[in-house]
C-alpha positions, -999 to +999 in steps of 0.1 A: +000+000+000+029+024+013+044+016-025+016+020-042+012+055-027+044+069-033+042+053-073+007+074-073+030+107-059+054+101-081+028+104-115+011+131-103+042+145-099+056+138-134+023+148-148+018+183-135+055+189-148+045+178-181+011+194-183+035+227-168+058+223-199+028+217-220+014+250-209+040+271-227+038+280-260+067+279-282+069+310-310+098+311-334+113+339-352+139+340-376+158+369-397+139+355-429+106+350-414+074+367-421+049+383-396+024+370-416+030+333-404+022+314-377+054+312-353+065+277-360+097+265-367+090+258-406+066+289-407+090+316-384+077+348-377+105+380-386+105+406-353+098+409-320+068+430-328+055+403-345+057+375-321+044+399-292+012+402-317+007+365-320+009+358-284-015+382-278-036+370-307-031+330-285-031+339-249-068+339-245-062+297-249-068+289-216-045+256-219-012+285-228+003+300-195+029+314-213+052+321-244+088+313-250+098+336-283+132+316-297+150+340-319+173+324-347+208+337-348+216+365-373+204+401-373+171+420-372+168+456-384+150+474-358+142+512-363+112+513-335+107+502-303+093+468-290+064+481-270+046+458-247+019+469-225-009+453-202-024+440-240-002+411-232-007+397-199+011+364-195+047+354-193+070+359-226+104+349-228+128+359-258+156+336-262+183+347-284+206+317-304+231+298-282+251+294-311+287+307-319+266+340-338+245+356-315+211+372-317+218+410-328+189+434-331+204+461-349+192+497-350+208+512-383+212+512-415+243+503-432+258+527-461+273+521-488+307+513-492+331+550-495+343+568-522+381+583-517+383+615-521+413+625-516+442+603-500+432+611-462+392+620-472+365+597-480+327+603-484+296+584-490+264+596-502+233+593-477+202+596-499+176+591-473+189+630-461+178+646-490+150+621-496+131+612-459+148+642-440+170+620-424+193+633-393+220+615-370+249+628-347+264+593-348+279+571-371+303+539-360+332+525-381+336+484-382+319+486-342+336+518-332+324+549-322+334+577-348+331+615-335+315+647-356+343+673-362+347+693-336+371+722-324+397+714-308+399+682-315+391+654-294+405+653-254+411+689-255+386+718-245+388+752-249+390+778-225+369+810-221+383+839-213+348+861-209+311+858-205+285+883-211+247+869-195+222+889-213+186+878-195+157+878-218+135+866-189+145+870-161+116+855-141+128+827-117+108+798-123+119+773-093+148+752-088+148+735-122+138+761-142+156+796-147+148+822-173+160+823-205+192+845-215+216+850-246+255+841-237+281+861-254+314+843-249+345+853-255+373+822-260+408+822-253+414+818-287+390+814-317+375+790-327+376+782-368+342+789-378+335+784-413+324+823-427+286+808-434+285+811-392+294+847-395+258+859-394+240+891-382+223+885-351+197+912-343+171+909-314+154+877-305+131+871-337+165+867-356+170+834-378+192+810-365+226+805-386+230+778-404+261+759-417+259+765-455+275+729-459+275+711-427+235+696-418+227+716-389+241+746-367+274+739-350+271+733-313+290+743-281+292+717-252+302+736-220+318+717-193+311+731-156+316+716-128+297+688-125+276+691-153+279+703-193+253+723-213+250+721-249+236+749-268+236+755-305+258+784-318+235+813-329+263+835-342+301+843-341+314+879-347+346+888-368+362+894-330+357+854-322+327+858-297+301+831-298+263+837-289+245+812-277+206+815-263+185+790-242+176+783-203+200+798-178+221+781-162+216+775-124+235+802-106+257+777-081+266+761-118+272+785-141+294+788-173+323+812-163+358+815-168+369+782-152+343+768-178+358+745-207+340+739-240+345+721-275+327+730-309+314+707-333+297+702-367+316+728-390+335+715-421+364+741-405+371+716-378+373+680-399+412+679-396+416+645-374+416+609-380+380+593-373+363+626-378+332+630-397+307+655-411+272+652-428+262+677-455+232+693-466+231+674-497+236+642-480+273+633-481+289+620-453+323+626-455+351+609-432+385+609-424+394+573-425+420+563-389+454+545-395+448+510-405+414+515-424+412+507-461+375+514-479+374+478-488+378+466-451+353+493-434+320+492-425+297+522-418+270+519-395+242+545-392+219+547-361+181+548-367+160+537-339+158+557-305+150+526-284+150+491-286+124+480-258+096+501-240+075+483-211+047+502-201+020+489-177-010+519-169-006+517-134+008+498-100-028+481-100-027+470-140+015+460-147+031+445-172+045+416-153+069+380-163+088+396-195+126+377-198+146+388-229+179+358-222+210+363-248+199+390-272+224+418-281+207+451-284+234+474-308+235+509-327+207+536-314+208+574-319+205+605-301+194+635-316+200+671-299+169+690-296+173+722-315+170+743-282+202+720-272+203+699-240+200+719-206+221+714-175+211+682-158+234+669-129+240+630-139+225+630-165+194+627-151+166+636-173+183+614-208+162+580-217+174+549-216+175+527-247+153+503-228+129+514-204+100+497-183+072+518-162+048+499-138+064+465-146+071+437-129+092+406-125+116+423-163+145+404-163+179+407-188+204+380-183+235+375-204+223+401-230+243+429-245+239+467-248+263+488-271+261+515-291+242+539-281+234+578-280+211+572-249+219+550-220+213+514-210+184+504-185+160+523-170+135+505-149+118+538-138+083+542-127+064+520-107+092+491-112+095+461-088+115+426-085+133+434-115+172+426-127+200+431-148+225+403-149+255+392-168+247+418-190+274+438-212+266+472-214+294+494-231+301+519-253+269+542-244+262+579-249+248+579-210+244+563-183+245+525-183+216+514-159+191+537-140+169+531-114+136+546-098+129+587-111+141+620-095+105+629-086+090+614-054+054+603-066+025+613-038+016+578-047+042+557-026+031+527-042+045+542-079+079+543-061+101+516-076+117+488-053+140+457-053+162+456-081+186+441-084+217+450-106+246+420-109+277+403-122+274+431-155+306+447-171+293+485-176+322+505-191+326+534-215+298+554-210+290+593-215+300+599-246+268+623-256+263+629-221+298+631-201+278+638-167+265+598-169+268+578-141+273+539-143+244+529-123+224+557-105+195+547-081+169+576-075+144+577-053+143+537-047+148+514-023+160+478-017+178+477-044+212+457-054+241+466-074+269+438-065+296+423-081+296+446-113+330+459-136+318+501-140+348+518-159+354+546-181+329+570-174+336+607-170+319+610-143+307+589-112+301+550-114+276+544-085+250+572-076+223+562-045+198+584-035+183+622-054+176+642-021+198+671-007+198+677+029+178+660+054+139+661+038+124+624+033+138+602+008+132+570-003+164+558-011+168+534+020+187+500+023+205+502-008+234+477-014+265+486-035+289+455-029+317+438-043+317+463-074+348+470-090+351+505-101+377+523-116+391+545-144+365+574-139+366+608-146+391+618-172+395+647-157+362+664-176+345+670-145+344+677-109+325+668-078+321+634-083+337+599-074+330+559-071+300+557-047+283+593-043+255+590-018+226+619-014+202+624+019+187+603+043+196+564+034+192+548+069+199+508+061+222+513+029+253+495+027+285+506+005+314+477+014+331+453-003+342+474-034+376+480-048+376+516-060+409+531-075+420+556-108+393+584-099+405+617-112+383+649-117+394+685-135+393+704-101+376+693-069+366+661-066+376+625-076+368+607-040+366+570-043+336+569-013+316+608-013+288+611+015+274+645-001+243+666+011+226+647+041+239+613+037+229+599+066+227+560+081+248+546+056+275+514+065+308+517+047+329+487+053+351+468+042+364+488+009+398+492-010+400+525-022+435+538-043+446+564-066+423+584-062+426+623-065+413+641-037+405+612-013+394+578-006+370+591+018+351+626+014+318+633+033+302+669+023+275+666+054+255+638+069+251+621+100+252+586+114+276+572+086+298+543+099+331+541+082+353+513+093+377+484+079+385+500+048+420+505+028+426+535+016+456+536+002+483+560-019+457+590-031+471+612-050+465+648-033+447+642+001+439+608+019+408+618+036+382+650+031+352+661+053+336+695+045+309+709+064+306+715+103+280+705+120+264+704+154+257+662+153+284+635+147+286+631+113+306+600+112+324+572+131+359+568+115+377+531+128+392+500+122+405+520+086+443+514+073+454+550+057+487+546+039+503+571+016+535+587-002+523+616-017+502+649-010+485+655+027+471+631+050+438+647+054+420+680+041+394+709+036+377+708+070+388+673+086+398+683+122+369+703+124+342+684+114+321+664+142+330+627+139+344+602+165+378+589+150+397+557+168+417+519+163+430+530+129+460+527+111+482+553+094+513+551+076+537+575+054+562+561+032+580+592+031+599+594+067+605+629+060+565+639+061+549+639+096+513+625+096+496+658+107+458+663+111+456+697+091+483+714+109+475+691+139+505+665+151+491+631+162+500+637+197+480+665+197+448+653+181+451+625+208+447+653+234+419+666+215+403+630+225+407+618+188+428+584+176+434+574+209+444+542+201+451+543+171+489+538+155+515+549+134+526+515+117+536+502+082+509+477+075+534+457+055+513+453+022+525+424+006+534+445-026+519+475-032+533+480-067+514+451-081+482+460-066+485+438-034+473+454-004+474+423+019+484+438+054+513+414+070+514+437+095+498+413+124+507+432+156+493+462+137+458+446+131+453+433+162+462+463+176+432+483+159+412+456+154+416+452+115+396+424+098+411+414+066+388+409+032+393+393+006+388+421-018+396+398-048+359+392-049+348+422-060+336+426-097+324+400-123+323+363-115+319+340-133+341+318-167+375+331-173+362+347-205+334+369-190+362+380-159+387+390-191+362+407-209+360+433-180+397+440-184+406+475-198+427+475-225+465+482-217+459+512-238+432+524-221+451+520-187+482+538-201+460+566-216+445+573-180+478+569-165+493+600-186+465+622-183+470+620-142+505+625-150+497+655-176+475+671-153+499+667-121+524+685-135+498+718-147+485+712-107+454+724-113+439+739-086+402+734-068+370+752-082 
């Protein structure tokens, strides 16, 4: 009987997983399909728009409980977005080929093959221009990003040497909104405007100038402090003074003299290798890089916007169960607005390539993301239980993934929640958008971002929370761990770092990350940055090296706990605090601080309220003294500060090849040091998919002389 019972548990068991596989419905596509048939394997279907519409047209079958989509290797032309909304209301996977080629949906065109026209010139006509009104600001070459011509020429700026503001509404419309204004400004040196810019510019109802060959003005893009404004150039006298016109600038942020700028889209400026120009007439013409023959390059032409848009109508009716598995998303555009793009501090305001609103249970696993004018990922409204793994996302024109909005809904309900963000490489980002961040989190909670490779963006690689000072925010119980993050700012901006945290984020954890090569233009390029009201947040357990202005920097907060880290060999300052408070803003112990070069700590340090004690710090240069801004250690003991802390060599096994392993075992127990193993941090995962987060040798060597470059000009803080 007992035998008999278990056989009978045993079929029901193998039934129900048979009628479960039974309930999914299998829909094929392939890149020479047809919409107009049914989904099978011998009748394939030929987008994802397509097999979205037939399950639709099959989910009312009561016997289906979901859809797997298999996509066929090869490539599928996609100039619109996949939109999915609440029409479709059970699970659908899309599975992309598990073969050696991969599952591309593409987003451009490809043109026709050049045309030399002289030795170090080529061109190719674009007919769609002149026939469909065709625009783009980007064009890649065999995969690569190619660059408009632009003044001066790529990785240098221009400097200003006066600015005129001329208000043409003055009326202060809130925070995010100032009145409108005309910018004369005066450069350093001229910029080589073609003679067609060279236009009268009378009053406000005055035509806009326009290239006579070059498709579209030419337009400025201002760097300032932590931000850059792009604005389209209205005029340019005989004397070399530009006029621009648009929103102004927010007056904490303005473009001044310590302002840096670069031109582009003027056939003056095409004088560099991989430099390119589009025509009124529809020529593209292009200044082929060493190496490049016309019969071995490919020219690819971003269309499409987007690739993917979610969008449920509210928390009560989502759009819920959507996988995409193995797909690579390339080639999308950006087009500048013709007012230009308005000061927005990471980014914050630019779309995403793929973005989901009231959704639900969205996944991307082992997918890639290149390409692009716009960023990544942006689960933004209304988002919940959602992730991002294994994912490449690279070569983007802003951010890489986004999550939750910079408005705090009265609804609490439309706040998004719980998602999680691991094991991706995200790396070379901010190309339209400089200000990008890697992954920013808004006003969200519960929320992961661990063991991802963030690299070569211009400006920070983790952002948490969107609220300055100490109002309500959202942003609680956050987790940034075991993230690698390194070779960031490119000294383009300031204010910024690794992990930048903003106002009240009781519960959120930043530990276990290796931060290192962080270097901003003037202040700035921290590896950890508490800024405005960071409060209740754990740092723990963090490597943090050559960095510019600190491992550690907290603008103002309270209740932060900073212990067990390595901060090691900054480049200018070891540790920063600004702002003095009446509260504790900080418990500083259990840290190792070791260093050659510049100061031990800075800016307001010995002043700011925090409880300091059981660390370790160490010079390698026995002719410094470790002094706490003017302060010997003796005397900041007095002061009640460090009391048992040490001066000690914490005997890194070898610093020069990036091991920090303390040796030093008198030293740790002394402070009460716990070692991690910080070689967990990034990726995991094959050997291949740990490699593939490797910068390139010339990238690292490219960083490295910049630092160099710019330590010997010492350029001063903002």
């Amino acid at each position: 009987m007992k035998i008999r019972f278990i056989i009978l548990i045993i079929a029901a068991t193998l039934w129900q997983s048979l009628t479960a596989v039974a309930a999914v419905r299998e829909l094929y596509v392939s890149p020479t399909g047809n919409d107009s048939n049914i989904g099978s394997v011998k009748e394939p279907l030929l987008t994802l728009q397509g097999a979205v519409a037939r399950a639709v047209a099959l989910q009312e079958d009561a016997a289906i409980d979901g859809f797997v989509v298999n996509l066929a290797a090869g490539t599928y032309t996609q100039y619109e977005a996949l939109e999915i909304d609440t029409s479709l209301h059970k699970p659908i996977e899309f599975r992309g080929s598990n073969t050696a080629e991969r599952t591309t949906i593409s987003g451009a065109m490809q043109a026709e093959r050049f045309t030399a026209v002289e030795d170090n010139l080529w061109r190719v006509r674009i007919p769609e221009v002149v026939r469909y009104g065709l625009r783009f600001e980007q064009i890649y070459i065999n995969g690569e990003r190619r660059f408009r011509a632009q003044s001066p020429n790529r990785g240098e700026f221009a400097g200003i040497k006066q600015v005129k503001h001329i208000p043409i509404d003055s009326t202060n419309l809130g925070r995010d909104i100032y009145g409108w204004e005309v910018l004369n400004i005066t450069p350093n040196n001229p910029i080589p405007f073609g003679n067609e810019c060279r236009t009268q510019y009378i009053g406000e109802d005055a035509p806009s100038s326009k290239n006579k060959e070059a498709l579209g003005q030419p337009l400025i893009t201002f760097f300032h402090k932590w931000d850059t404004t792009r604005r389209p150039l209205l005029h340019v006298d005989s004397c070399g003074v530009m006029t621009i016109a648009g929103r102004g600038v927010y007056p904490w942020n303005t473009i001044d003299t310590r302002s840096r700028f670069f031109a582009e889209n003027d056939f003056n400026f095409l004088d560099a290798e991989g430099e390119w120009i589009l025509s009124e007439d529809g020529w593209l013409y292009y200044i082929p890089c060493d190496g490049e023959s016309i019969e071995n390059t490919v020219c690819h032409i971003p269309i499409a916007q987007q690739f993917i848009k979610i969008n449920g109508e509210s928390i009560e009716q989502q759009v819920e169960g959507i996988t995409f598995n193995n797909i690579d998303f390339t080639y999308a555009s950006y087009l500048t607005p013709n007012e230009g793009n308005v000061q927005m501090q990471a980014a914050a305001g630019i779309g995403t390539v793929v973005e989901a609103n009231f959704a639900r249970n969205i996944h991307f696993a082992d997918c890639t993301i290149a390409h692009t004018g716009l960023g990544g990922v942006w689960f933004k409204r209304g988002c919940s239980d959602c992730s991002v793994e294994r994912c490449h996302i690279y070569d983007v024109g802003a951010s890489g993934v986004k999550i939750g909005e910079s408005t705090i809904r009265d609804n609490r309900a439309e706040i998004t929640h719980h998602i999680k963000v691991d094991n991706n490489i995200i790396q070379h980002g901010g190309f339209v958008f400089p200000c990008a961040v890697g992954v920013i989190i808004f006003h969200s909670s519960d929320n992961q971002v661990t063991h991802n490779d963030i690299a070569d963006f211009r400006y920070t690689g983790v952002s948490v929370g969107w609220n300055w000072g100490y109002g309500y925010s959202p942003a609680k119980r956050n987790i940034v761990e075991y993230n690698h993050i390194h070779h960031l700012g490119w000294a383009q901006l300031s204010d910024m770092g690794g992990v930048y945290t903003l106002g009240m984020s009781e519960g959120t954890s930043v530990s276990n990350n290796v931060l290192h090569d962080i270097y901003s233009l003037y202040y700035g390029g921290w590896g950890l940055y508490t800024d405005e009201g960071s409060t209740g947040i754990r740092i723990e357990n963090n490597l943090v090296y050559n960095c510019k202005s600190g491992g550690f920097h907290q603008h103002y907060g309270k209740d932060n706990i900073v212990r067990n880290n390595i901060f090691a060999g900054q480049i200018r300052t070891q540790l920063e605090a600004s702002r003095v408070e009446e509260h504790l803003s900080f418990e500083f112990s259990n840290n190792i601080i070791y260093y050659s070069k510049g100061v031990m700590c800075g800016i307001n340090w010995a002043n700011v309220g925090h409880k300091s004690d059981y660390n370790c710090y160490f010079c390698t240069d026995s002719e410094k003294k470790i002094e706490f801004q003017g302060i010997s250690f003796d005397e900041w003991q007095k002061k009640g500060q460090d009391v048992n802390s040490v001066i000690a060599d914490p005997q890194f096994a070898d610093v020069a090849a990036g091991n920090f392993t303390p040796k030093n075992k008198a030293m740790l127990k002394k402070i009460g040091f716990k070692p991690f193993d910080y070689s967990k941090a990034g990726v995991y995962g094959s050997k291949a998919w740990r490699q593939k987060a490797e910068l390139s040798k010339e990238q690292k060597e490219a960083f490295d002389k910049l630092v160099d470059d710019y330590e010997k000009e010492m350029i001063t803080d903002w």
